[in-house]
C-alpha positions as CSV (number, residue, x, y, z in Angstrom):
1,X,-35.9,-5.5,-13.3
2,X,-35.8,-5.3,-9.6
3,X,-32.1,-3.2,-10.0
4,X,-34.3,-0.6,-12.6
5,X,-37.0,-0.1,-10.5
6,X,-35.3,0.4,-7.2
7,X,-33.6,3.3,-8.7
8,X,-35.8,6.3,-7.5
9,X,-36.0,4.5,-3.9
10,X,-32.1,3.8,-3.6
11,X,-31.6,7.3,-4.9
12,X,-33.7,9.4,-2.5
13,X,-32.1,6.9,0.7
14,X,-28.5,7.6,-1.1
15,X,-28.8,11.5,-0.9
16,X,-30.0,11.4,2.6
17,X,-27.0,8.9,3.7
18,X,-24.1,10.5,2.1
19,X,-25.1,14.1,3.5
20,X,-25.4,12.1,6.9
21,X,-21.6,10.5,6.0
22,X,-20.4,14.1,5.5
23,X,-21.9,15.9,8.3
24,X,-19.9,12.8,10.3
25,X,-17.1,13.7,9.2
26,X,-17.2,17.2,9.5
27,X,-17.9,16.2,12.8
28,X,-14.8,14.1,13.2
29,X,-12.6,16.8,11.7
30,X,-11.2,18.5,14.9
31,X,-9.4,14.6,15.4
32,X,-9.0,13.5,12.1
33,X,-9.1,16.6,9.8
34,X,-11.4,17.3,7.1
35,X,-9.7,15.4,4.3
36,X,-11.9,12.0,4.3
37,X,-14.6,14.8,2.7
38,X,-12.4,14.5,-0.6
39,X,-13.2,10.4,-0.9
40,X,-16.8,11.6,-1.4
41,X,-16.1,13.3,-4.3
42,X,-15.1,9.9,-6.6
43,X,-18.2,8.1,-5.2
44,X,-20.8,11.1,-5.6
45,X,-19.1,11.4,-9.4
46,X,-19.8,7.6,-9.6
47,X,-23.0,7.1,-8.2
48,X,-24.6,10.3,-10.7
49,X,-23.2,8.2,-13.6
50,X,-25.0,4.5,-12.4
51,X,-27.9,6.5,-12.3
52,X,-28.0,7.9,-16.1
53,X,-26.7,4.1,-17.6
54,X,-28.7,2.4,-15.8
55,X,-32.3,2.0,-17.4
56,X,-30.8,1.9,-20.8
57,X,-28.1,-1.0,-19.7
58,X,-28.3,-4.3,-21.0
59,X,-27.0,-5.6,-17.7
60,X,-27.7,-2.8,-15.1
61,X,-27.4,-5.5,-12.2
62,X,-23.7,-5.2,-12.9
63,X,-23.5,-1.7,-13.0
64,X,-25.4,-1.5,-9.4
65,X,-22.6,-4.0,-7.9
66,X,-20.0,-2.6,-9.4
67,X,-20.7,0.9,-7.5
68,X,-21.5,-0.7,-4.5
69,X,-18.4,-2.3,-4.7
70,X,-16.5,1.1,-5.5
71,X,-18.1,2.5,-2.5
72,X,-17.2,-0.5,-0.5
73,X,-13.6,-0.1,-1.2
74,X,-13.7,3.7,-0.7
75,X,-15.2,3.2,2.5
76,X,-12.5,0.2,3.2
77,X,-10.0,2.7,2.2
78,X,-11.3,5.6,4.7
79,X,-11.1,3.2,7.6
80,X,-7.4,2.3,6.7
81,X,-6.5,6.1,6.5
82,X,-8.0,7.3,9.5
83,X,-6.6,4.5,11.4
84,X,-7.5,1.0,10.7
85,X,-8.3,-0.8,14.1
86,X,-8.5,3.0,15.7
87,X,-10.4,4.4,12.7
88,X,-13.3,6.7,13.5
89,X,-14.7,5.2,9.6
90,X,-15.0,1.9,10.3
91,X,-18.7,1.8,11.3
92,X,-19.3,3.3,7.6
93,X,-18.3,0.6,5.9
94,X,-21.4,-1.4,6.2
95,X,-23.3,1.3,4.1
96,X,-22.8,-0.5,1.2
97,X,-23.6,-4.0,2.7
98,X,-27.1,-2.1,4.2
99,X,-28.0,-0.9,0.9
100,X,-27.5,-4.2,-1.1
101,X,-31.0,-5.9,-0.4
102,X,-32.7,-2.5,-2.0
103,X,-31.2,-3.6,-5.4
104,X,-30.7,-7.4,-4.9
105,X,-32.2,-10.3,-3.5
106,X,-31.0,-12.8,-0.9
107,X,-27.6,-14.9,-2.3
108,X,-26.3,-11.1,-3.4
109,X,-26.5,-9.9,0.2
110,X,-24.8,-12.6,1.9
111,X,-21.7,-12.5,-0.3
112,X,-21.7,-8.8,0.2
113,X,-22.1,-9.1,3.8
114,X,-18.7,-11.3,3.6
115,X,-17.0,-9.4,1.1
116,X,-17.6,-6.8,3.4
117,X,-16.6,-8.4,6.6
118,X,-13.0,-9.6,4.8
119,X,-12.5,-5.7,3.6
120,X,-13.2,-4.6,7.5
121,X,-10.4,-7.1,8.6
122,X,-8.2,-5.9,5.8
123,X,-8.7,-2.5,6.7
124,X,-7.9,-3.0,10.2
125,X,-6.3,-6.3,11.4
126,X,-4.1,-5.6,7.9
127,X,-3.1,-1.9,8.6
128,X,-2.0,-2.8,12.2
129,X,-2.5,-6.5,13.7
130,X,-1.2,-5.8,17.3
131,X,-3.5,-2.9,17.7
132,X,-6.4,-5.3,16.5
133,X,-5.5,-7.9,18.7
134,X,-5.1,-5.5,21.9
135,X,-8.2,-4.1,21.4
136,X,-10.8,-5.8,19.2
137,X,-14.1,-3.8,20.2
138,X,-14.7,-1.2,17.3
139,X,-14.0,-4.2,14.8
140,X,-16.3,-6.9,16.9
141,X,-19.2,-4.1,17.1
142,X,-19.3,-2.8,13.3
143,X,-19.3,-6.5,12.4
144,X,-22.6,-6.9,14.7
145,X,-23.7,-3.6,13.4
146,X,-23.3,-5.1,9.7
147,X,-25.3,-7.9,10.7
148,X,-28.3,-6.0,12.7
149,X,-28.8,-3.9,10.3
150,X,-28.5,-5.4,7.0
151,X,-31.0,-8.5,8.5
152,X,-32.9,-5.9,9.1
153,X,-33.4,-4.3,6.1
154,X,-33.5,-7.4,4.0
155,X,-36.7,-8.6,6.2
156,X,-38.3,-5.1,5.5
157,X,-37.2,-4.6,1.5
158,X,-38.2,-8.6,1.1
159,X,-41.7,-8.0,2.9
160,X,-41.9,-4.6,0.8
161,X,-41.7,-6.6,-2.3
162,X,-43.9,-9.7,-1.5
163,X,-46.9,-7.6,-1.0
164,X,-46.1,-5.6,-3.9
165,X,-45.5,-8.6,-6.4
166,X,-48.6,-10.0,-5.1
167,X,-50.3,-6.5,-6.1
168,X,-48.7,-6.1,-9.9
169,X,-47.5,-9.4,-11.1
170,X,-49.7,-11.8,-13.1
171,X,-49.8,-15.1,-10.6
172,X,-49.5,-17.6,-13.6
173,X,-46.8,-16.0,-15.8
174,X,-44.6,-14.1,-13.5
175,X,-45.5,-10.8,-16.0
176,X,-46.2,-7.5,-14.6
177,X,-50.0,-7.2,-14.9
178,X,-52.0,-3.8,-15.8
179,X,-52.0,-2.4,-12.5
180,X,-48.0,-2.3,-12.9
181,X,-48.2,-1.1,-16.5
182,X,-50.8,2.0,-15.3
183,X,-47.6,3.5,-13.0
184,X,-45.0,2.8,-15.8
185,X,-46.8,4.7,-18.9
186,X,-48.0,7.5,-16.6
187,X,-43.8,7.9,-15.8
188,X,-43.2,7.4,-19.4
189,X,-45.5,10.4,-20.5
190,X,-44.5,12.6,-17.9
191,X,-40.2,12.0,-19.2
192,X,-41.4,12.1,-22.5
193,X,-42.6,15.4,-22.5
194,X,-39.7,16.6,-20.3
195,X,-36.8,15.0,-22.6
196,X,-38.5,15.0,-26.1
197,X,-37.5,11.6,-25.8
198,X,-39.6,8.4,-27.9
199,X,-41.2,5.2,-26.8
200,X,-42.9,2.3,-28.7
201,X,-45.6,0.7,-28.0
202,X,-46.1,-3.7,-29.0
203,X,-49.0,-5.3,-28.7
204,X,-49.3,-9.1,-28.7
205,X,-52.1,-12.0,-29.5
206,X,-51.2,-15.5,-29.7
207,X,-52.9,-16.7,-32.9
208,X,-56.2,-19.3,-32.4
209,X,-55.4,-19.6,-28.7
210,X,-59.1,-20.6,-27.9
211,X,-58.7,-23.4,-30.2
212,X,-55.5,-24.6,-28.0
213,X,-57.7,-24.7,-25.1
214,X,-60.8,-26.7,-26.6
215,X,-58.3,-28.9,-28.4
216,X,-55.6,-29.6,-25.5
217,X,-57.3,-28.2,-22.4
218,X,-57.4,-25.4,-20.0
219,X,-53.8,-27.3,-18.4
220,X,-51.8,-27.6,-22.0
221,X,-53.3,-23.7,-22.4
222,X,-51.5,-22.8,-19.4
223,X,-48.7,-24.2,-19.9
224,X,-48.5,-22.8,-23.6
225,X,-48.8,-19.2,-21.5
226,X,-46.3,-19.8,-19.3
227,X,-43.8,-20.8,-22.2
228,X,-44.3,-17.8,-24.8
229,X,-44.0,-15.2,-21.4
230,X,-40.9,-16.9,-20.3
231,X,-39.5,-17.2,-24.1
232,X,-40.0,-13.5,-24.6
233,X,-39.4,-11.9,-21.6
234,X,-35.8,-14.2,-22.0
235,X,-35.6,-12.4,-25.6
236,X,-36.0,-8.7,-24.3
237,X,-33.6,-6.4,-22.9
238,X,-33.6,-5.6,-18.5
239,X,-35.4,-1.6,-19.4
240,X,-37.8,-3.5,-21.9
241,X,-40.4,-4.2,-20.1
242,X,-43.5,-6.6,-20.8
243,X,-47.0,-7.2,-19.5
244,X,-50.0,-9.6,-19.5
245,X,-53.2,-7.8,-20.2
246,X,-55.1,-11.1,-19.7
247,X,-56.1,-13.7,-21.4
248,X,-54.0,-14.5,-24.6
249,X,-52.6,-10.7,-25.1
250,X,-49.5,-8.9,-23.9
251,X,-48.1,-5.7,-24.2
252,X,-44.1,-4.9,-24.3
253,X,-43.5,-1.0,-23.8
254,X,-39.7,-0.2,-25.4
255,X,-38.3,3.6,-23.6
256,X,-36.0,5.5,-26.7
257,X,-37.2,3.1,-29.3
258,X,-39.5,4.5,-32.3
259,X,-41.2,2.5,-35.1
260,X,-38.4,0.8,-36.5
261,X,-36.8,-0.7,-33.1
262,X,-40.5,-1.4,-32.1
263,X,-40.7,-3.7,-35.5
264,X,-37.5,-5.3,-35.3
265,X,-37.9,-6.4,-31.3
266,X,-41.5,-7.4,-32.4
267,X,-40.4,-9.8,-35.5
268,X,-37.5,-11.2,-33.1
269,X,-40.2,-11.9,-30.8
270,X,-42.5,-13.2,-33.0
271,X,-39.8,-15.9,-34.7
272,X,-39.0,-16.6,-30.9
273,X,-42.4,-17.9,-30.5
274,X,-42.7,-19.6,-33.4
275,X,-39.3,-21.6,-33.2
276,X,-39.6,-22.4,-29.3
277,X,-42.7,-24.1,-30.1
278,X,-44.6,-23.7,-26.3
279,X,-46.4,-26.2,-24.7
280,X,-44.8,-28.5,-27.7
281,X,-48.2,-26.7,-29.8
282,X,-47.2,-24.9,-33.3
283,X,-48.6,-21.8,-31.8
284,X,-47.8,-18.4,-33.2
285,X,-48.3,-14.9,-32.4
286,X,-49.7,-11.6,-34.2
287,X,-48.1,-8.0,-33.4
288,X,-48.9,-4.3,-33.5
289,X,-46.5,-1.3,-33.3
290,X,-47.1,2.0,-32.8
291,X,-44.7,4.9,-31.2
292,X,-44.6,8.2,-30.2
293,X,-42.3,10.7,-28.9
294,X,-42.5,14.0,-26.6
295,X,-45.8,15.4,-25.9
296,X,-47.2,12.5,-28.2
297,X,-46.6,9.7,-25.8
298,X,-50.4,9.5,-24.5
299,X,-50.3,5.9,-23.2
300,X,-54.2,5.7,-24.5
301,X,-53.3,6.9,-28.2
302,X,-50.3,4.4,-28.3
303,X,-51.9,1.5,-27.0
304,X,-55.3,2.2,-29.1
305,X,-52.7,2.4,-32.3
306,X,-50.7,-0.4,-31.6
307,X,-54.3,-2.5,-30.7
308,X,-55.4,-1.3,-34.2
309,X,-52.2,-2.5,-35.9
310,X,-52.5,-5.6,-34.0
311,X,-56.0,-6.5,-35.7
312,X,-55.1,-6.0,-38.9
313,X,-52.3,-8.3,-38.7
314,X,-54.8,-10.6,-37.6
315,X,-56.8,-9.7,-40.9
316,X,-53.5,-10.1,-43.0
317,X,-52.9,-13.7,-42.1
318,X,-51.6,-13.9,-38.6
319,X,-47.9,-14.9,-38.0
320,X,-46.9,-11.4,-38.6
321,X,-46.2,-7.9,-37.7
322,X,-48.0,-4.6,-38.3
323,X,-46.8,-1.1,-37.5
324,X,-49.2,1.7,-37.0
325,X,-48.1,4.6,-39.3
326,X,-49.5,6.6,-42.2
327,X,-51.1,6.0,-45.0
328,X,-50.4,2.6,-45.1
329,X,-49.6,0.2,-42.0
330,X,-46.0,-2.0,-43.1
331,X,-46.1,-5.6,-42.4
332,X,-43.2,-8.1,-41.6
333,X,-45.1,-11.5,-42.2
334,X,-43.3,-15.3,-42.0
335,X,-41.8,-16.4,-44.9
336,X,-44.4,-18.8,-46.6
337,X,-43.8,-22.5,-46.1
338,X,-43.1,-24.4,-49.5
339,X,-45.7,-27.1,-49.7
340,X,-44.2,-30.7,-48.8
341,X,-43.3,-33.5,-51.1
């Protein structure tokens, strides 16, 4: 989650540091020629493509280090060129290092910090080891640079995102609460209308919950929260994205998905619950679909729909999912129990 929504920020920063890397070496060119301009051809190529593939990854954290560590090894690859120990490029190689704790948290920068550390010395003690050894300044200074800054950064990103977790996440599920799902449906309408594209809508009630606390207590309730958030946000793609409007209800928003995705992730949610068993109750959850696509992505229509869809499933036994469509809402329910003995 933390790779998806980083995106816009990393991008913006990216922009303004490769234009800085260029103008560098155009700089550099009357010593070193303009050539090194061609390595940021690949990277740019590569870096537009992480940014398409990314929301609609299963696994976008991999596709973020895998282009850091592309640019890492371009970058490793300059500094060889131009020179290794003597390289003008060297000081560039930490970009990728400096960049890291925008996308990933703490045991993610460290190893990048060292990856990037062994790729300096390959770059330089391996191109030319008696040059290295003579003269070990450029190589001692971008490792100190490396560290500065990318301590730096971390501290800031890190403080960045403590204040805003503390500002959008629900303290006693993790979820993202409604201030974080105001920002994300106003984004959603706004690229719907743009790309024509759909999104769905799920809204989610665990059945008799108020019973669960007046039976169990407030404590077993709690717990019994914590559970059915962690067992669906486990059960939902990274770019799926799901929220606790308070209470007992929830609300997972699904980008490119129409009716029938919005069904199918809502029944595998709703079997999820019911075979996980939280809290050790027999708890079990109602749902409501509704979708939309271009201009009629109007968070407020959606969500009204799917909160409509959600109460009749209520009305048509609990345990089951409703879509909200015309004329008639379909329903997945639970299979019926056969009675025992």
């Amino acid at each position: 989650m933390r790779v998806v929504e980083a995106s816009d920020r990393v991008q913006r920063a990216r922009k303004f540091i490769w234009l800085t890397v260029g103008i560098t070496i155009a700089a550099c060119a009357p010593w070193q020629g303009w050539w090194p301009l061609l390595l940021l051809a690949p990277a740019g190529i590569a870096l537009s493509l992480l940014d398409r593939r990314l929301e609609h990854s299963d696994r976008p954290e991999r596709l973020a280090i895998g282009t850091l560590l592309f640019t890492l090894g371009l970058f490793g690859a300059a500094t060889a060129l131009t020179g290794g120990p003597d390289g003008s490029a060297a000081p560039l190689i930490i970009i990728p290092a400096f960049v890291a704790p925008m996308r990933f948290r703490g045991k993610v920068v460290v190893a990048f910090c060292v990856l990037t550390v062994l790729v300096l010395l390959g770059a330089t003690v391996g191109v030319d080891p008696s040059g290295a050894v003579n003269d070990p300044r450029l190589i001692i200074a971008t490792i100190a640079l490396l560290v500065c800054a990318t301590s730096a950064n971390w501290a800031l990103v890190e403080a960045e995102m403590q204040q805003r977790d503390a500002a959008v996440l629900d303290p006693l599920t993790g979820l993202l609460n409604r201030k974080a799902l105001e920002a994300r449906a106003l984004e959603l309408e706004q690229q719907a209308r743009l790309t024509g594209a759909s999104v769905a809508f799920v809204a989610c009630d665990l059945d008799n919950f108020k019973d669960v606390n007046d039976t169990h207590g407030h404590d077993r309730g709690d717990a019994v929260l914590r559970s059915v958030a962690y067992q669906m946000r486990k059960a939902l793609r990274s770019f799926e994205l799901i929220y606790r409007l308070g209470g007992e209800e929830f609300l997972i928003v699904l980008p490119a998905a129409g009716h029938e995705e919005g069904l199918l992730v809502a029944e595998r949610l709703r079997k999820t619950t019911e075979e996980s068993r939280p809290g050790g109750l027999p708890v079990t959850c109602s749902f409501g679909v509704s979708a939309g696509s271009g201009g009629d992505v109007v968070y407020d229509r959606l969500f009204k729909a799917a909160d409509e869809a959600l109460y009749e499933a209520k009305a048509a036994g609990r345990n089951c999912v409703v879509a909200a469509r015309s004329p008639e809402p379909a329903t997945m329910a639970a299979p019926a129990l056969a009675p025992a003995g």
